[in-house]
N, C-alpha and C positions, 0 to 999 in steps of 0.2 A: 511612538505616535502612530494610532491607528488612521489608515486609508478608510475616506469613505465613499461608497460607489456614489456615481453619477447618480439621479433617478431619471426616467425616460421620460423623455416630454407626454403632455398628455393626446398629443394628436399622434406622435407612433407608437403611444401604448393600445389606441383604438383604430390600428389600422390592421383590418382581417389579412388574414392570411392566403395568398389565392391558391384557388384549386387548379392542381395541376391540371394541364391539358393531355388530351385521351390521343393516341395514336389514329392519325387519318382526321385529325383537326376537334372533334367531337368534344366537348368539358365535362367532366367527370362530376355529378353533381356530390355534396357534401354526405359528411356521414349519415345526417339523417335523410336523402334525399333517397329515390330508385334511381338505378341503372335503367338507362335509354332500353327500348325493344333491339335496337342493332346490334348495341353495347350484348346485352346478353346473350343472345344469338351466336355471333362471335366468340362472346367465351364459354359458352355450351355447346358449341356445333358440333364436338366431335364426342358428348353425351347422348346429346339425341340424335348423333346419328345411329348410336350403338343401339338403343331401343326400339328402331325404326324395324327391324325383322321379328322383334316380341308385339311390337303395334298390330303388325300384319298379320301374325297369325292369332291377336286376340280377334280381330276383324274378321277374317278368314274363318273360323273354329268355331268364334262366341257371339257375334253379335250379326252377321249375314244370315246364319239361321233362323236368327227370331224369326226371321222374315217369313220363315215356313210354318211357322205359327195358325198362319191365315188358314190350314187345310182344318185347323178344328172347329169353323163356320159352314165346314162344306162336305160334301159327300165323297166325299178325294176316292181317284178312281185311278193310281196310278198304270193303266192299261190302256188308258186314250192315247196318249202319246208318248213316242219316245223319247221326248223329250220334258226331263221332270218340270220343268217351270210351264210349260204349252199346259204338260196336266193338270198342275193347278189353276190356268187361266179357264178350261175349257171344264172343269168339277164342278157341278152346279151347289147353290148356296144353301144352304138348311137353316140358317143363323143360329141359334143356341138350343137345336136338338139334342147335337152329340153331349152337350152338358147337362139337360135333361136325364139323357139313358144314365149317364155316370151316377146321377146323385139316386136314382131312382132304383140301383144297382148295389145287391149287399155285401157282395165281392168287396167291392172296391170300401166300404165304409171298414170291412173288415179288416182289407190290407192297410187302409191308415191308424188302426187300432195297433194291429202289430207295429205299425213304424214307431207310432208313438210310445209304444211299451220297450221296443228295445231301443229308442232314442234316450230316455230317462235312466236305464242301464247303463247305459254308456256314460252318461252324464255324474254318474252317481258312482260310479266304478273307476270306469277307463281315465275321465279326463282330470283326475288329481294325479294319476299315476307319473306323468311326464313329470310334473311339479317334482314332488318326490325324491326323483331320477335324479333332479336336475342338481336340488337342494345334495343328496348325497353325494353325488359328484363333486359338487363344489367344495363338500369338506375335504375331501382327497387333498391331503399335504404332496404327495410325490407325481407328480406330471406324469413318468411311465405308466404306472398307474391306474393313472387316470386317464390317459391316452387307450390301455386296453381297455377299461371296462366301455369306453364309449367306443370303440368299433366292435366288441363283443354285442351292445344293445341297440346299433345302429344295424345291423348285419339282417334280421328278419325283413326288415323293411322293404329288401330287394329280395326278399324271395316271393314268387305269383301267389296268390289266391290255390293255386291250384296245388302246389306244396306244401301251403301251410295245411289246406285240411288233411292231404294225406298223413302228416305228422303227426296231428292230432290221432287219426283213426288207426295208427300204429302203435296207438300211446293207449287211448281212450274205447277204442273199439271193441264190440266182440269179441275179436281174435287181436287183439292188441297186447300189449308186454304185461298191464295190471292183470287184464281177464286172466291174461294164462300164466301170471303167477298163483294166483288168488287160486286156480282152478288144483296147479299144482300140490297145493297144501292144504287141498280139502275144504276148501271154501268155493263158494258158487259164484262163477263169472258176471258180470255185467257188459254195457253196450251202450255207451255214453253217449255214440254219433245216431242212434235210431230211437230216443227217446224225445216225443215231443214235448214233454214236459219241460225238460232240463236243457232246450233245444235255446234258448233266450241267453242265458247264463253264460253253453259253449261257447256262443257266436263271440257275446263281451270275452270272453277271455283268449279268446283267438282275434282278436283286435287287439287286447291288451301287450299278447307278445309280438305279434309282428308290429306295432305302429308306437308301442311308449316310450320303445328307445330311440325312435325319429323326433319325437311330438319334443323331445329335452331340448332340440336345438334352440330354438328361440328364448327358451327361459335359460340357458347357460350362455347365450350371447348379452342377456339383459344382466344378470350378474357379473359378466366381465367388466359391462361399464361401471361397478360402484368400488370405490375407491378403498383401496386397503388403510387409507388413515383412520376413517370411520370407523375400521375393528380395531384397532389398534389405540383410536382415544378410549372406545367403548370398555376395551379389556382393562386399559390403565385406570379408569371408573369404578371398574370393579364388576360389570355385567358378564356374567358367565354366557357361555354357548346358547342357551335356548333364546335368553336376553337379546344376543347380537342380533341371531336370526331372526327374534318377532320384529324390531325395531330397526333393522338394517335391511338385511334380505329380503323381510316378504314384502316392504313398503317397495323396494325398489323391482319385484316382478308385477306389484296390484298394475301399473297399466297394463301391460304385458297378457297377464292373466284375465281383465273385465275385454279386451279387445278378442282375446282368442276364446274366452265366453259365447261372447254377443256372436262371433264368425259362426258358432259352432249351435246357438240358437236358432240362425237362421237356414244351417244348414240339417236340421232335425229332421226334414222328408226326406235325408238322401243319407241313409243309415248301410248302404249298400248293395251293393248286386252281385258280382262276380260267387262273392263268398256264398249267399243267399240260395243261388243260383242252382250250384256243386251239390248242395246236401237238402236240395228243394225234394226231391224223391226219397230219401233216408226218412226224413220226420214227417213227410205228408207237408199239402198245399197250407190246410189252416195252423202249419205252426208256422211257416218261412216264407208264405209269401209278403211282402211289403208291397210298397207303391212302385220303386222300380220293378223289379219284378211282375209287376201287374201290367203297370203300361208295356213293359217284354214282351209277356204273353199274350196281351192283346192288340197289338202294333205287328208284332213281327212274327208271330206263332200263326196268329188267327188271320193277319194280314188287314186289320181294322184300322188304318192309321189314322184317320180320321180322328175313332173314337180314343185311340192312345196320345193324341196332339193335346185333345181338350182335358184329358189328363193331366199331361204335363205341364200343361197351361194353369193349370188348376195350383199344382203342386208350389210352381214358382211362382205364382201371385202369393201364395201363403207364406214360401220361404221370405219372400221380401217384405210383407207384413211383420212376420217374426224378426225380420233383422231390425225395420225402422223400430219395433217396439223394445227391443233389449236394446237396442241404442239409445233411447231416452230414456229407459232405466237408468242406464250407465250414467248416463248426463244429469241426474238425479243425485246420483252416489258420488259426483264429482270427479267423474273419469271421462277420459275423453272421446272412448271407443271409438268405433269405425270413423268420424268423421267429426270434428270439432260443431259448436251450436251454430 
């Protein structure tokens, strides 16, 4: 003989369940509710207090300066006073001369011609390379492995500006290893670091080695997150390797990849210096000067800071143009880039 359960009455089948109470008296509201400001406070406190030295010195570094912005409305005379902020109080006002001279200056349209020309290089060259990197990496079955090849490609990264070009010009140089085989065997040397033609090309590829074995980090931390059952139904399907990768892999870098786009969009006037810099005299001013470089040379060579603020001023209005506008591209294409709608 079957036992049959009881059934609950209807009034303690509809009686909620209460929500536990929050230490220090406080109710913890329901699943779908928010946590109080105290409430998270509390259980973040020792988050943000860990942030709080990165806060200061974005403060300190990035955002206290703007404020020195104000000298590219003015005649800035840093010699009034010894004191920098007195000298900008007492610099008298010019209001948008010093952006007059600039646009009215061929230099300067010049040097954003180069920036633009080797930003699109870079764009077209360099920044699939990580990708690539990262994808090969990824197939690596054995961890040692794969452990070396990524501190083998991570390694440039930390070496200066100032070593990589020497490398290069011990490689590619005049008097470099090619020249003087080539010269060896009765063949006629070349000079790869003093041609300004070819000067565009070197620069992309000396970014390429020092910086594509860094750039893999984020897309090989985007591929850790996708689950090895997805290859594993896919292969039992019947989809071969390129299959996995179009339909597995590159879906799961596209945000990854439109956000480090759009970053890389808006960072298009800031194509370099230090490098630029070093081999500014090998190939002459009209192949390597850019926009850094320019505001450089006239900020701090010629001592015009004035006219190099409203430069700069110039540059970062445009970067931040370029980033809000590849961000609503993105948001077009249904990614979420930099910042959700």
């Amino acid at each position: 003989m079957s036992h049959s359960t009881v059934p609950r009455s209807r009034s303690e089948a509809k009686t909620p369940e209460k929500t536990p109470a929050a230490p220090g008296g406080e109710k913890q509201p329901g699943r779908s509710g928010k946590l109080r400001f105290g409430l998270r406070f509390r259980r973040d406190r020792t988050l943000l207090l860990m942030t709080v030295p990165a806060v200061l010195l974005v403060l300190v570094f990035n955002y206290i300066p703007i404020l020195g912005n104000v000298v590219a409305f003015q005649d800035y005379d840093p010699y009034l006073s010894e004191n920098g902020f007195v000298a900008i109080l007492e610099s008298p006002w010019i209001g948008f001369e010093q952006f007059e001279r600039i646009f009215a200056d061929a230099a300067f349209w010049h040097a954003v011609q180069n920036t633009f020309v080797f930003f699109f290089l870079q764009l077209v060259l360099y920044f699939p390379i990580p990708i690539l990197l990262a994808l090969l990496i990824n197939s690596v079955v054995r961890p040692r492995v794969r452990a070396i090849a990524q501190a083998v490609m991570y390694l440039p990264h930390f070496f200066s500006w100032v070593l990589v070009v020497t490398v290069f010009m011990q490689i590619f140089g005049g008097a470099g290893i090619i020249a003087q085989t080539l010269r060896q065997h009765g063949y006629e040397g070349f000079d790869l670091m003093t041609n300004p033609e070819l000067f565009k090309y070197l620069v992309t590829f000396e970014t390429i080695w020092k910086d594509a074995g860094w750039g893999i980090i984020v897309f090989l931390a985007a591929l850790s997150s996708v689950s090895n059952d997805l290859y594993e139904a896919a292969a039992m399907d019947g989809a071969g390797r390129w299959r996995r990768m179009w339909h597995i892999t590159l879906p799961a870098l596209r945000p990854v990849i439109a956000l480090l786009l759009v970053l890389r969009v808006g960072d298009a006037l800031t194509v370099g210096f230090e490098q630029f810099l070093l081999q500014r005299q090998a190939v002459g001013v009209d192949a390597s000067d850019v926009l850094d470089t320019y505001v450089w040379w006239n900020g701090i060579r010629n001592q015009d800071f004035s006219y190099a603020a409203a430069a700069g001023l110039i540059k970062g209005v445009v970067g931040l143009a370029l980033v809000l506008t590849a961000n609503k591209v993105a948001h077009l294409m249904g990614e979420q880039g930099v910042y959700k709608k």
